[in-house]
Z-matrix of the N, CA and C atoms (Angstrom, degrees):
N
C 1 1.455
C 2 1.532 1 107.84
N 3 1.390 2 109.86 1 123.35
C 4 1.899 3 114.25 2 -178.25
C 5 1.502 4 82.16 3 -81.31
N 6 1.249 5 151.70 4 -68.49
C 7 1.655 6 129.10 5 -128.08
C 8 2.037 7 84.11 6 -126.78
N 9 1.281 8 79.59 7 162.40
C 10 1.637 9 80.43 8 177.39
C 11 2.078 10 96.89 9 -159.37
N 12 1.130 11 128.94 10 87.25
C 13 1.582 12 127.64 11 153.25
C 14 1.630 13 104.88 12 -54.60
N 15 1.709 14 105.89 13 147.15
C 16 1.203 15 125.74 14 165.73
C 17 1.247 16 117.34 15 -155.89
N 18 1.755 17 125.79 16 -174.39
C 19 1.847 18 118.11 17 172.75
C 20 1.412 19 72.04 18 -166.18
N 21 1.172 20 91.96 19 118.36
C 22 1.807 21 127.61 20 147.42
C 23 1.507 22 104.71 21 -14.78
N 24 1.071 23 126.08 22 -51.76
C 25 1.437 24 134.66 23 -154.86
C 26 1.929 25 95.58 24 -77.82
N 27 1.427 26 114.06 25 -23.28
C 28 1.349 27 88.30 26 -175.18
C 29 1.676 28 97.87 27 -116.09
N 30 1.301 29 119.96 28 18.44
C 31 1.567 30 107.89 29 150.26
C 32 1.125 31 139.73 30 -87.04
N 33 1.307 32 125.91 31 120.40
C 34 2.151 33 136.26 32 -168.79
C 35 1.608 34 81.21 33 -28.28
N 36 1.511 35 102.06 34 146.89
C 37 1.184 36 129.78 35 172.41
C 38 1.571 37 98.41 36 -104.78
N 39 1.461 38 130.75 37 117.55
C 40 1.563 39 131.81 38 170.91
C 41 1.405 40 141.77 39 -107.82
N 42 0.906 41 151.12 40 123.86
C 43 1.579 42 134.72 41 -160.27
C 44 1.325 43 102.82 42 -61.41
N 45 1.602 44 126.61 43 162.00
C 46 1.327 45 122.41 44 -179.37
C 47 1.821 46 87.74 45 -98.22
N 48 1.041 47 92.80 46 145.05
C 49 1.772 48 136.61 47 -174.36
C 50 1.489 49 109.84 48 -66.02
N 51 1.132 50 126.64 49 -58.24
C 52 1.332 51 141.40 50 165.87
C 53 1.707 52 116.49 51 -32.09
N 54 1.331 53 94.73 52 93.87
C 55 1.613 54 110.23 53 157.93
C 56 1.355 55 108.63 54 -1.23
N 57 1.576 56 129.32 55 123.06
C 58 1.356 57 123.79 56 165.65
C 59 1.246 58 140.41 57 67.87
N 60 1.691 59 93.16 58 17.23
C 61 1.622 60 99.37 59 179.58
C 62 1.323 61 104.25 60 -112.59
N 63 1.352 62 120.84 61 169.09
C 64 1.450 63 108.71 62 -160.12
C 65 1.947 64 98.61 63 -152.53
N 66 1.208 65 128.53 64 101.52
C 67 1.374 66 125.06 65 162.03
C 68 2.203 67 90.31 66 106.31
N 69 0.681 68 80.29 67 39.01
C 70 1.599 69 92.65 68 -170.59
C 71 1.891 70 115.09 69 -118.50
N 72 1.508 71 123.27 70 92.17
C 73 1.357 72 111.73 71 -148.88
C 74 1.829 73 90.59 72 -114.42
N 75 0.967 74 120.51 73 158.37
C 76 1.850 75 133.15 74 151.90
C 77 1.063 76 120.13 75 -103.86
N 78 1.341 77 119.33 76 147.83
C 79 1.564 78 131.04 77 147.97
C 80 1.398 79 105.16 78 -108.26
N 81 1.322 80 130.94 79 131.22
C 82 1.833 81 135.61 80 141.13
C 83 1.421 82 116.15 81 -83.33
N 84 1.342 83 109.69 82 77.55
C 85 1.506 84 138.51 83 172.06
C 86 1.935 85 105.84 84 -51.78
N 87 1.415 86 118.54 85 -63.46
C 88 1.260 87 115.94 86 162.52
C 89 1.467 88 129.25 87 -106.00
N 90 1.113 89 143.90 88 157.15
C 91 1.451 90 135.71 89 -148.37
C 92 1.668 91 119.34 90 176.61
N 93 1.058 92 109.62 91 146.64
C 94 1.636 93 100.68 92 -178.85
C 95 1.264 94 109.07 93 -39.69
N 96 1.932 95 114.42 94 -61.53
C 97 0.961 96 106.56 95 -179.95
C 98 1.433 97 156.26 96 0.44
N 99 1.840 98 101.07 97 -51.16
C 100 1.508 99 144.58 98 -164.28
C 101 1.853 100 97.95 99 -106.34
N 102 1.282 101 108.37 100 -7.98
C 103 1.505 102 115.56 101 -177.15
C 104 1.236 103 116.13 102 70.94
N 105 1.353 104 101.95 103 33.94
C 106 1.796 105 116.51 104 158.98
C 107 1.549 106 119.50 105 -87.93
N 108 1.403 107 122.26 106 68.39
C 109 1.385 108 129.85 107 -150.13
C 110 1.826 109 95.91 108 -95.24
N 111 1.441 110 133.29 109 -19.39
C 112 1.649 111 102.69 110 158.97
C 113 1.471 112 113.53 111 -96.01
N 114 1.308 113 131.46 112 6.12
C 115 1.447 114 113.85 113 -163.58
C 116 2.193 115 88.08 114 -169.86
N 117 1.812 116 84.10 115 142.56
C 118 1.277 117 109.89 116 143.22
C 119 1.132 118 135.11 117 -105.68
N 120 1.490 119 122.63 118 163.62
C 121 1.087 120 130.79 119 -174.10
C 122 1.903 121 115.26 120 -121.52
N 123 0.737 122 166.08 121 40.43
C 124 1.438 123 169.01 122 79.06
C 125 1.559 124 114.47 123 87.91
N 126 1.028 125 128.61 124 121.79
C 127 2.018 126 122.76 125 149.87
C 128 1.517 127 102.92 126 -104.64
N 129 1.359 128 104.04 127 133.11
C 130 1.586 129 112.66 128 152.22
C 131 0.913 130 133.88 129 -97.90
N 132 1.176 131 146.67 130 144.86
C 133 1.805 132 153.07 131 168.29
C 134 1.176 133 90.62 132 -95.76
N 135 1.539 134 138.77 133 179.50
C 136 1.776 135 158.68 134 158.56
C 137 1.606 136 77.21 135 173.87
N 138 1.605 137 96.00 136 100.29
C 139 1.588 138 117.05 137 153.16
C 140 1.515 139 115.52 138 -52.22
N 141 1.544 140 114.21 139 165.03
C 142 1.225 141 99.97 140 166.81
C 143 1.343 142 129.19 141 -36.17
N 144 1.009 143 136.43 142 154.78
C 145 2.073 144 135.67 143 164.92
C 146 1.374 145 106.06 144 55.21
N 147 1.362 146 109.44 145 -5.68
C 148 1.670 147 103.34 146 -176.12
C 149 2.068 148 87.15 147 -68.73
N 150 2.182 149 83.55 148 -177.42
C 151 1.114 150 103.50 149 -177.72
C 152 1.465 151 99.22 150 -161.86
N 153 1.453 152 117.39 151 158.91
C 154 2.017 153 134.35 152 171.26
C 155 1.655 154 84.82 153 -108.62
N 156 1.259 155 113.40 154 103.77
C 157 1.644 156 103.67 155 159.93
C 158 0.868 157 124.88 156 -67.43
N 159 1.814 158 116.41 157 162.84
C 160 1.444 159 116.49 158 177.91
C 161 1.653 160 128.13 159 -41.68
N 162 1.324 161 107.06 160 124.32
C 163 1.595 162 114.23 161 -176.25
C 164 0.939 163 116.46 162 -138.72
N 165 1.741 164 136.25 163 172.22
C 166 1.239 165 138.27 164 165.75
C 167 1.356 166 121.67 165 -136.71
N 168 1.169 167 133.10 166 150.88
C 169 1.677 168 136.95 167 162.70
C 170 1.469 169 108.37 168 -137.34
N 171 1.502 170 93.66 169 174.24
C 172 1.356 171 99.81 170 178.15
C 173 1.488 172 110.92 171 -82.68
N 174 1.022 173 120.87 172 -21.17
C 175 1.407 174 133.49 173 -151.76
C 176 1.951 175 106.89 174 -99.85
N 177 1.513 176 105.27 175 121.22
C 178 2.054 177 101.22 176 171.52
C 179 1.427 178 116.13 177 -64.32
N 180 1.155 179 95.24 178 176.91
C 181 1.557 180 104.18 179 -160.23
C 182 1.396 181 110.93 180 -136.98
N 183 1.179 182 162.52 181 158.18
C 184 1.522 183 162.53 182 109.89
C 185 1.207 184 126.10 183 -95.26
N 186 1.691 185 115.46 184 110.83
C 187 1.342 186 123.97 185 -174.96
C 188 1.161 187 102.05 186 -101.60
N 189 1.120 188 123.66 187 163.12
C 190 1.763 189 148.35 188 -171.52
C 191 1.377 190 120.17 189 -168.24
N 192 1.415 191 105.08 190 109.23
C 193 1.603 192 143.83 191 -150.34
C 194 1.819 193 89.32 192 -72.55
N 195 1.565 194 120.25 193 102.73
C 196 1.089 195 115.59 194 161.04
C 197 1.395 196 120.27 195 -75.39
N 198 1.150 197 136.37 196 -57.17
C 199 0.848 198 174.19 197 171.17
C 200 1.641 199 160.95 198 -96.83
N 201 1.375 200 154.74 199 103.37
C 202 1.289 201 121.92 200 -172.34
C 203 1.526 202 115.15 201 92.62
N 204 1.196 203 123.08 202 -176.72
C 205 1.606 204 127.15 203 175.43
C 206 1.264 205 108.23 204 -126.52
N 207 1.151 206 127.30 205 142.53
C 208 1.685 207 115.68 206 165.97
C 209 2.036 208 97.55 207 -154.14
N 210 0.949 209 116.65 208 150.60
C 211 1.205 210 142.69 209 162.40
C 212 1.840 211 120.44 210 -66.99
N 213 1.556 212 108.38 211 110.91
C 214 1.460 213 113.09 212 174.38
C 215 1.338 214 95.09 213 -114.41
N 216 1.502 215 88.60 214 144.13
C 217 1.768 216 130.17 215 162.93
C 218 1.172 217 139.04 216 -108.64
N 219 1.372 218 123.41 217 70.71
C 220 1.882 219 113.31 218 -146.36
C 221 1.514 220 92.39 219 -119.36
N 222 0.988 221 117.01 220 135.84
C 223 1.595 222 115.26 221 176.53
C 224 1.650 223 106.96 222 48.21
N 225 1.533 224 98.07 223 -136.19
C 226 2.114 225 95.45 224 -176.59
C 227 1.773 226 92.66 225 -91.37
N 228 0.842 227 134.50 226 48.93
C 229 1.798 228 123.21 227 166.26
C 230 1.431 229 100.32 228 -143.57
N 231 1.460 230 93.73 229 168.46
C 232 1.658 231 100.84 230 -143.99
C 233 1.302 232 89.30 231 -173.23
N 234 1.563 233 105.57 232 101.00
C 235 1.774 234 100.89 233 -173.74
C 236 1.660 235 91.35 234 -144.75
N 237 1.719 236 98.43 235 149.18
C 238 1.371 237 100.24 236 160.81
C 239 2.064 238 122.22 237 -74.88
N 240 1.323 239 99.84 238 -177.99
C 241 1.264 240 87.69 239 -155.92
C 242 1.891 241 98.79 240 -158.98
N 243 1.114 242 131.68 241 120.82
C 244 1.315 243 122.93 242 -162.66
C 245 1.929 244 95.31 243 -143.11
N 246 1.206 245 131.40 244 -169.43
C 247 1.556 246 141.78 245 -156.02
C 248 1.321 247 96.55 246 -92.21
N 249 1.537 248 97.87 247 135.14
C 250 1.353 249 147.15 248 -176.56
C 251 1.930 250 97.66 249 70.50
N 252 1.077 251 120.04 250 27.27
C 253 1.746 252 115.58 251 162.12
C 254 1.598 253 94.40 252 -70.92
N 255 1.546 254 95.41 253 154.14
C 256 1.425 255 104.23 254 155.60
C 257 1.317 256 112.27 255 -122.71
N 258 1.709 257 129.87 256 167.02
C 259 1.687 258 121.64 257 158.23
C 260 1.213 259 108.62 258 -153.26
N 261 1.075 260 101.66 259 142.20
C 262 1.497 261 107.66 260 -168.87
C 263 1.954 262 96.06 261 -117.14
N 264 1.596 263 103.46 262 119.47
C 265 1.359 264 102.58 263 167.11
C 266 1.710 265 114.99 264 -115.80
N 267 0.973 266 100.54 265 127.88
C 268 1.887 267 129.33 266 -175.75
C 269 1.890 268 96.14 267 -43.46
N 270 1.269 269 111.08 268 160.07
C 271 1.616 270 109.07 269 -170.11
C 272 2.037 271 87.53 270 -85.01
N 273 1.042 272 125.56 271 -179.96
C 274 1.321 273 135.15 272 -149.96
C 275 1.601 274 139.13 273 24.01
N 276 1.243 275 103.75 274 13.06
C 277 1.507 276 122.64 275 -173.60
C 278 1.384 277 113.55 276 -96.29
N 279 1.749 278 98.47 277 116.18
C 280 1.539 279 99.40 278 -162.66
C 281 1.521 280 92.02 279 -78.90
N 282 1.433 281 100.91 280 160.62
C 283 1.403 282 123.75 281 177.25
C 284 1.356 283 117.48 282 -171.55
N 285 1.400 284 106.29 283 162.26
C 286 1.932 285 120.73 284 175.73
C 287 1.286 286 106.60 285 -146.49
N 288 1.165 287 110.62 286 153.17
C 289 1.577 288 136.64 287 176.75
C 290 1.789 289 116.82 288 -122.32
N 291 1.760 290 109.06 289 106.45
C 292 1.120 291 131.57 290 -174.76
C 293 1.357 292 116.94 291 -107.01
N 294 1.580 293 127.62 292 136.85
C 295 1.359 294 122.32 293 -169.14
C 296 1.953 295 90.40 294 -129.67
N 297 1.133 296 88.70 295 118.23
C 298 1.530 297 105.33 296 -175.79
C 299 1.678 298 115.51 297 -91.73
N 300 1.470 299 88.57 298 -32.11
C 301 1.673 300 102.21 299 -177.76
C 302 1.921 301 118.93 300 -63.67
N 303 1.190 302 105.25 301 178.22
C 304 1.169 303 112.94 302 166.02
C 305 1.749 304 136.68 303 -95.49
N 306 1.388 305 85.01 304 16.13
C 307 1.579 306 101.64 305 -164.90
C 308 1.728 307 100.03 306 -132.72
N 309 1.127 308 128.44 307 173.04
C 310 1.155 309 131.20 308 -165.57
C 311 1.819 310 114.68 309 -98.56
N 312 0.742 311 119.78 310 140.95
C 313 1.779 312 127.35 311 -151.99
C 314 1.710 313 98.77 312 -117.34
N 315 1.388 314 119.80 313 87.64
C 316 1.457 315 123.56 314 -166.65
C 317 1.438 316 96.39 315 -116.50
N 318 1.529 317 116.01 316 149.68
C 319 1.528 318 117.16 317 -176.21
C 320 1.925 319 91.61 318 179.09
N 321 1.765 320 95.37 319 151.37
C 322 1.558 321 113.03 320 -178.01
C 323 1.428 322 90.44 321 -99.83
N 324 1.119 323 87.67 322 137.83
C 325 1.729 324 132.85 323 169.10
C 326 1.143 325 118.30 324 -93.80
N 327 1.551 326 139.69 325 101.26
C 328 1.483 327 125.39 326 142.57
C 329 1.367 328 139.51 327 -123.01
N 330 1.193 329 102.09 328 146.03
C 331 1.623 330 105.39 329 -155.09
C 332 1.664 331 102.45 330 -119.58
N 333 1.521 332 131.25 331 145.23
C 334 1.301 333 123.07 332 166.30
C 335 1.442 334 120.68 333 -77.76
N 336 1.168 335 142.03 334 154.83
C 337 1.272 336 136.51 335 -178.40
C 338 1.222 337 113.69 336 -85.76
N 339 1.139 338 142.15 337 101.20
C 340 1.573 339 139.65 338 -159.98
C 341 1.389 340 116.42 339 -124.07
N 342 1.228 341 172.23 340 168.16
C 343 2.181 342 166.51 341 -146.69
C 344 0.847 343 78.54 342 -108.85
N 345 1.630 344 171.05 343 -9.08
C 346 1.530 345 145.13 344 164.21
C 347 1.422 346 106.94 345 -111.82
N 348 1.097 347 112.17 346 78.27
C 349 1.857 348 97.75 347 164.60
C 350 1.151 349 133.43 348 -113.07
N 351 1.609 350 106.81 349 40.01
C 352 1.338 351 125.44 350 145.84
C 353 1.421 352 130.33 351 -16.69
N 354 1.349 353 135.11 352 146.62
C 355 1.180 354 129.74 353 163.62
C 356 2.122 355 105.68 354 -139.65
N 357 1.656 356 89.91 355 128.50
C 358 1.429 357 94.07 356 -176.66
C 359 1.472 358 116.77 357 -110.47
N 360 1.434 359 129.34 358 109.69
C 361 1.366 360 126.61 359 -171.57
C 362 1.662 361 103.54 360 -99.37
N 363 1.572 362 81.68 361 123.54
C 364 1.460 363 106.26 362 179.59
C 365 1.413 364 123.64 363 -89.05
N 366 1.710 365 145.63 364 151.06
C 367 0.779 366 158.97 365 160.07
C 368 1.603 367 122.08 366 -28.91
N 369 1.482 368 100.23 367 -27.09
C 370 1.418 369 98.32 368 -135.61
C 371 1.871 370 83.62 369 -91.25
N 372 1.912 371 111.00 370 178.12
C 373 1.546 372 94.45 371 159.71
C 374 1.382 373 98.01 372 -151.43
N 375 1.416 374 112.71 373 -166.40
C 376 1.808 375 115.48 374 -132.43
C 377 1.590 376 90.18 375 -87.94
């Protein structure tokens, strides 16, 4: 597929997958599926107090702060983070995403599609 229209509103809303996170939802907005064959595109929710626990992949990432405040953990830094931030985390760099606030902590996700897209949830926390 060359062109592909969509609205947020009619993609399944999913819990995030990741070991130990709690109130933490996805959308896969772009996708092979749609014939997005190097890269996805992602929305996050992290409800209030929710959190994405510490995890790792092989694969980088670029988040972009829709919304809200939430707390990143990528390697040894650990910064808050509020609308129109961006962050870019490197492929094996553990990290989590914590929403401390009282309001909802929404931000795009994209990831390249790469033969390992594993995800390993680690013990450790931010």
């Amino acid at each position: 597929m060359d062109i592909y229209f969509g609205h947020r509103k009619d993609v399944e809303v999913q819990p995030v997958s990741v070991s130990g996170s709690r109130d933490a939802f996805i959308q896969w907005l772009t996708t092979k599926e749609i014939g997005s064959l190097r890269y996805a595109l992602r929305k996050f929710t992290i409800k209030p107090h929710g959190l994405i626990a510490m995890h790792t992949h092989k694969y980088e990432e670029t988040l972009y702060i829709l919304s809200g405040r939430g707390i990143v953990c990528a390697g040894e830094a650990k910064r808050t983070v509020g609308p129109d931030d961006y962050v870019y985390i490197g492929g094996s760099v553990p990290h989590a995403l914590m929403n401390e606030s009282d309001k909802d902590f929404e931000f795009l996700c994209i990831i390249p599609y790469i033969d390992d897209m594993r995800i390993e949830s680690l013990q450790t926390t931010c």
